[in-house]
C-alpha positions in Angstrom: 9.4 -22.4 5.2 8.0 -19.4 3.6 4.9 -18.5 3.0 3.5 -18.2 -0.4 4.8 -15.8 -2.9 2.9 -12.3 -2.7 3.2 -10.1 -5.1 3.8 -6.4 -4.5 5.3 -3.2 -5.9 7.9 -1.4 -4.1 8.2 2.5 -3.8 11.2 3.7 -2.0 10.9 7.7 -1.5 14.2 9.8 -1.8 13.1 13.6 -0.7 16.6 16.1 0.1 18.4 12.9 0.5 16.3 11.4 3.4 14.6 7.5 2.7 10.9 7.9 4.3 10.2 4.5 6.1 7.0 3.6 8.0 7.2 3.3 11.7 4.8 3.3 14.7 6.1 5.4 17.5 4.4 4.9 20.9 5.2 8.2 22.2 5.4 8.3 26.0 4.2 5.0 26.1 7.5 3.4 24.5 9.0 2.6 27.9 5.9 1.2 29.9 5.6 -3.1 30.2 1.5 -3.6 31.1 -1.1 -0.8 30.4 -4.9 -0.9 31.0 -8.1 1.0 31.7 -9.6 -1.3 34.1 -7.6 -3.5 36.5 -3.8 -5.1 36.8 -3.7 -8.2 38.4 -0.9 -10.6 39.0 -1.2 -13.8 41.1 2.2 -15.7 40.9 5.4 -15.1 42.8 7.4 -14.8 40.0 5.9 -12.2 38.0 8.7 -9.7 36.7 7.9 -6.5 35.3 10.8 -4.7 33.4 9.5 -1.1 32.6 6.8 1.2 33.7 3.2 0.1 34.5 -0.1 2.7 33.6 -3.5 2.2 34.6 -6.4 4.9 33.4 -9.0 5.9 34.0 -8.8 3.6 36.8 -6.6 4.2 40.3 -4.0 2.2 41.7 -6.6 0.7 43.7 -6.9 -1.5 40.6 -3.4 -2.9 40.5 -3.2 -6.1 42.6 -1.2 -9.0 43.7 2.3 -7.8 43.0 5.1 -7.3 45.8 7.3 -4.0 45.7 10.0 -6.0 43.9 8.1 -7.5 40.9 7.9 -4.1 39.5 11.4 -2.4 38.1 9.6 0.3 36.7 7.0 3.3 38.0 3.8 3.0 38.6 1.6 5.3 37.6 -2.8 4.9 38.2 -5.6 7.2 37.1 -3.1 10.4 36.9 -1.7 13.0 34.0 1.2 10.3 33.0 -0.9 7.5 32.6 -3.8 9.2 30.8 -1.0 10.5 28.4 0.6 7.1 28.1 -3.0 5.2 27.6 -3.2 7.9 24.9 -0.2 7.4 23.4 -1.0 3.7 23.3 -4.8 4.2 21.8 -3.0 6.7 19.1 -0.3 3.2 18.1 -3.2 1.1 17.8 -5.2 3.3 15.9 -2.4 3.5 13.5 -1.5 -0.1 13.4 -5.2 -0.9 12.3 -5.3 1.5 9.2 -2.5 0.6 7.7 -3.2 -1.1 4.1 -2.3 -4.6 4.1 0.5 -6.0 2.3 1.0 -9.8 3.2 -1.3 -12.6 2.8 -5.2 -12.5 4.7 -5.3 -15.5 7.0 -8.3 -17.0 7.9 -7.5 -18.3 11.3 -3.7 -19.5 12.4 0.0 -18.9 12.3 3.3 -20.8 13.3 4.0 -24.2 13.0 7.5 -23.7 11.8 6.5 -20.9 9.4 9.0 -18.3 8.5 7.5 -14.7 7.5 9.2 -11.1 6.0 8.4 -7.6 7.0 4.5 -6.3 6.6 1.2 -5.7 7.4 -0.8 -8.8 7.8 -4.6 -9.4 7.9 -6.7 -12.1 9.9 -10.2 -11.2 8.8 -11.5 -12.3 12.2 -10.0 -14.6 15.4 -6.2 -15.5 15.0 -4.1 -18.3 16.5 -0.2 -18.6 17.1 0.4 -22.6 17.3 3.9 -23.7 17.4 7.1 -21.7 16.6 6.4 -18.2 13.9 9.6 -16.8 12.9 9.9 -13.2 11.8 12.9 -12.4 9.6 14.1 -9.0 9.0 16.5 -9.8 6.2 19.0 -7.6 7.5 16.7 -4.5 7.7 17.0 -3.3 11.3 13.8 -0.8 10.5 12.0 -3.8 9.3 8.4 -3.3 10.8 5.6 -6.5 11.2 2.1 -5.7 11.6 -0.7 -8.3 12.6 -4.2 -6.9 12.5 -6.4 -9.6 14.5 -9.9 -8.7 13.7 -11.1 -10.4 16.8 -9.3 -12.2 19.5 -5.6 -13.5 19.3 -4.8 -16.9 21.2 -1.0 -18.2 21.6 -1.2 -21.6 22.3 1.3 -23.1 25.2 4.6 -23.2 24.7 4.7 -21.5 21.6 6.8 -19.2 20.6 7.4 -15.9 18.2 11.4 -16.0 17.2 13.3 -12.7 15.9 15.5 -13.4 13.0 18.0 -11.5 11.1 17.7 -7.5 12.4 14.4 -7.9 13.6 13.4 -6.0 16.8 10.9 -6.5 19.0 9.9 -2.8 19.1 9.2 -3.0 15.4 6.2 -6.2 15.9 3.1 -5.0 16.4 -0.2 -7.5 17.3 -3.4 -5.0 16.9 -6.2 -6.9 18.6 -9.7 -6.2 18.2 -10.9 -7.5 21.7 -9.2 -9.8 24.0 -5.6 -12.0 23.6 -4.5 -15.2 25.6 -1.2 -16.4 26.1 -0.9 -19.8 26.6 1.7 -20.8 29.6 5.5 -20.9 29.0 4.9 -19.1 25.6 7.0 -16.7 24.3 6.5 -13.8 22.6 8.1 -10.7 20.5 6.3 -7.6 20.4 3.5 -4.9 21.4 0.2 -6.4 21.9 -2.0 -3.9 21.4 -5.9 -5.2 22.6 -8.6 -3.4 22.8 -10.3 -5.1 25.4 -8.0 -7.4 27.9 -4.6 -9.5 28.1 -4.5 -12.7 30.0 -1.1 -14.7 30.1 -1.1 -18.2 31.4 1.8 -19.1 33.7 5.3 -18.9 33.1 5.1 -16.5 29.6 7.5 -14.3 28.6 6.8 -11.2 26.6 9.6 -8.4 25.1 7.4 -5.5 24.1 4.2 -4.0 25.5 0.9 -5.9 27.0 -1.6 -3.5 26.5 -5.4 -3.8 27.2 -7.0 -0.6 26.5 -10.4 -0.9 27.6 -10.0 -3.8 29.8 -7.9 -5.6 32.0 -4.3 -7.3 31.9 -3.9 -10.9 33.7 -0.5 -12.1 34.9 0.6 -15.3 36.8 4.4 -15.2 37.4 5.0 -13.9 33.9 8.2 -11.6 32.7 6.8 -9.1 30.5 9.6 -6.5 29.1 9.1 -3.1 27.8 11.1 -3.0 24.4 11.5 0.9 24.1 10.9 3.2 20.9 12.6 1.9 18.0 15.2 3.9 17.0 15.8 4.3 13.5 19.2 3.2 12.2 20.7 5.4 9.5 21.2 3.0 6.3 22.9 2.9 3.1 21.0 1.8 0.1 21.2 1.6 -3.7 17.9 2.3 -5.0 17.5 1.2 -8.9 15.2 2.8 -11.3 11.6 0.9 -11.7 11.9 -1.5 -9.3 9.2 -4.2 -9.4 9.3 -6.4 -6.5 7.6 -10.3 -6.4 9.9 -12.3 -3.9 8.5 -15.1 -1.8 7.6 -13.0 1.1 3.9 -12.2 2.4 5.5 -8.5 3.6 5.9 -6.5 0.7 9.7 -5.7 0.3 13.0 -7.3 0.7 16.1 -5.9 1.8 15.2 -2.1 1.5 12.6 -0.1 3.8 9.6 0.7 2.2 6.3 3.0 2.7 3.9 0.0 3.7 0.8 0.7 2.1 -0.1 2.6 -1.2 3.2 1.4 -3.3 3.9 2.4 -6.9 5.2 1.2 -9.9 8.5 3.1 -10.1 11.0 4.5 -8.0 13.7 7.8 -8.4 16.8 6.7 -10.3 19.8 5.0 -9.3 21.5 6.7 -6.4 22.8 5.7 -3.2 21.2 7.1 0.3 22.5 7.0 3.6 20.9 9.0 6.1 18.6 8.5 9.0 15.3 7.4 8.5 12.2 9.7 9.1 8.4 8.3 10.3 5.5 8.6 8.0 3.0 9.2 10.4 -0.5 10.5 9.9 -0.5 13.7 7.4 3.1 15.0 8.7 6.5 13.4 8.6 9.0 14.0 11.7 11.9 12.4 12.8 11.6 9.4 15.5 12.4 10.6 18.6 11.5 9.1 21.9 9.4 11.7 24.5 9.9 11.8 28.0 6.8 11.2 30.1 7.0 14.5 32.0 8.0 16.2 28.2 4.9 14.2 26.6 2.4 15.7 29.3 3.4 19.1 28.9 3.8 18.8 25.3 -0.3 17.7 25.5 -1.5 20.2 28.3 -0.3 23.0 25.9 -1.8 21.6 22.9 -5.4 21.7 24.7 
């Protein structure tokens, strides 16, 4: 099912033919799996980490319990890459948790069969993932899911988060005010982004990002996979004139990207775009582009 109607106004923004979408670039931390400021730890035999692993301020002295083939990535432990990539990773979170809500406030749980559209939604405290949640893109590739947990996010066992129609998992984000738990053999899309610690029961599999910025990240035989910067697929789009949106979706917007947050009544007249999509980030706008680790360090150093 879907969830209940929300209501919301739709401004698509056409500048020297380019269509402005909202995205949340992790930088140099796009191609890391697990990243933490306090301790690794793995304690099952089948733990498999695709992508890079980053641990700061603490050294690799602080990653434990994983053999030299559980790892397909790099390591990297209280260094220049890691500090950039924890960095990179506070930066995405801090974006992910300003960004104006546009679906429904939930008071406490998600799943059970439910089926939800693109947006920015708001648990005012704790949130729990029970049963299957399907995300559907409706065809837009860029389509981008935000879940601002105020407190802790808990995924019970064996539940799972399903991509549907275009969506990626580089495009869910799970912004976690302190700690998330995985439940065993659930599955999950997406970056979680917590500010405190991840701890994944037994047997869970993750595409995207397990982050615990503060804290510490728990596996026990887990595959955790990192899903990579997004990039942003060129589209073709007919825009009409005043276009007032109120479909059956908690997100915000249907088949079209849209600037998440601050919509207006009316957009530019009818036209059709096709071009690639640029990221409204912070006060500038610049194209997506994914940094290499060794680029993004220099690219810092000079800056300071």
């Amino acid at each position: 099912m879907y969830l209940p109607a929300f209501h919301a106004v739709a401004l698509l923004t056409l500048s020297s033919s380019t269509l402005t979408h909202a995205q949340i670039p992790l930088r140099s931390a796009a191609g890391f799996a697990v990243l933490a400021g306090q301790s690794i730890t793995n304690t099952g035999s089948t733990t498999d980490i695709i992508g890079d692993v980053a641990l700061y301020p603490n050294t690799n002295t602080s990653i434990t319990g994983f053999t030299s083939d559980q790892i397909s990535g790099s390591v990297y432990a209280g260094n220049d890459v890691a500090r950039i990539a924890l960095q990179d990773a506070q930066t995405a979170y801090d974006a992910a948790k300003l960004l104006t809500p546009t679906g429904q406030t939930y008071s406490n749980e998600l799943g059970n069969g439910q089926t939800i559209r693109p947006g920015v939604y708001k648990f005012s405290s704790s949130g729990d993932i029970n049963g299957a949640l399907t995300l559907d893109a409706a065809n837009d590739p860029n389509a981008l899911f935000v879940f601002q947990i105020g407190t802790t996010l808990t995924m019970a066992s064996a539940s799972s988060v399903v991509l549907l129609n275009g969506a990626r998992a580089c495009n869910v984000f799970w912004q976690v005010g302190s700690s998330a738990t995985l439940g065993e053999e659930s599955v999950l899309q997406g970056r979680v982004l917590a500010a405190a610690t991840v701890t994944a029961g037994e047997g869970v599999t993750v595409q995207g990002v397990l982050l615990g910025l503060e804290g510490s990240v728990t596996l026990i035989g887990d595959g955790v996979s990192a899903a990579g910067e997004c990039d942003v697929v060129a589209i073709s789009t007919t825009v009409a004139s005043t276009t007032t949106s109120s479909s059956p979706v908690g997100g915000g917007y249907d088949n079209t990207p849209t600037l998440i947050g601050g919509y207006d009544s009316t957009s530019t007249a009818l036209s059709t775009v096709s071009s690639v999509v640029e990221v409204d980030y912070g006060s500038t706008t610049t194209p997506v582009s994914t940094t290499s680790v060794p680029e993004r360090v220099r690219e810092l150093d000079h800056q300071q």
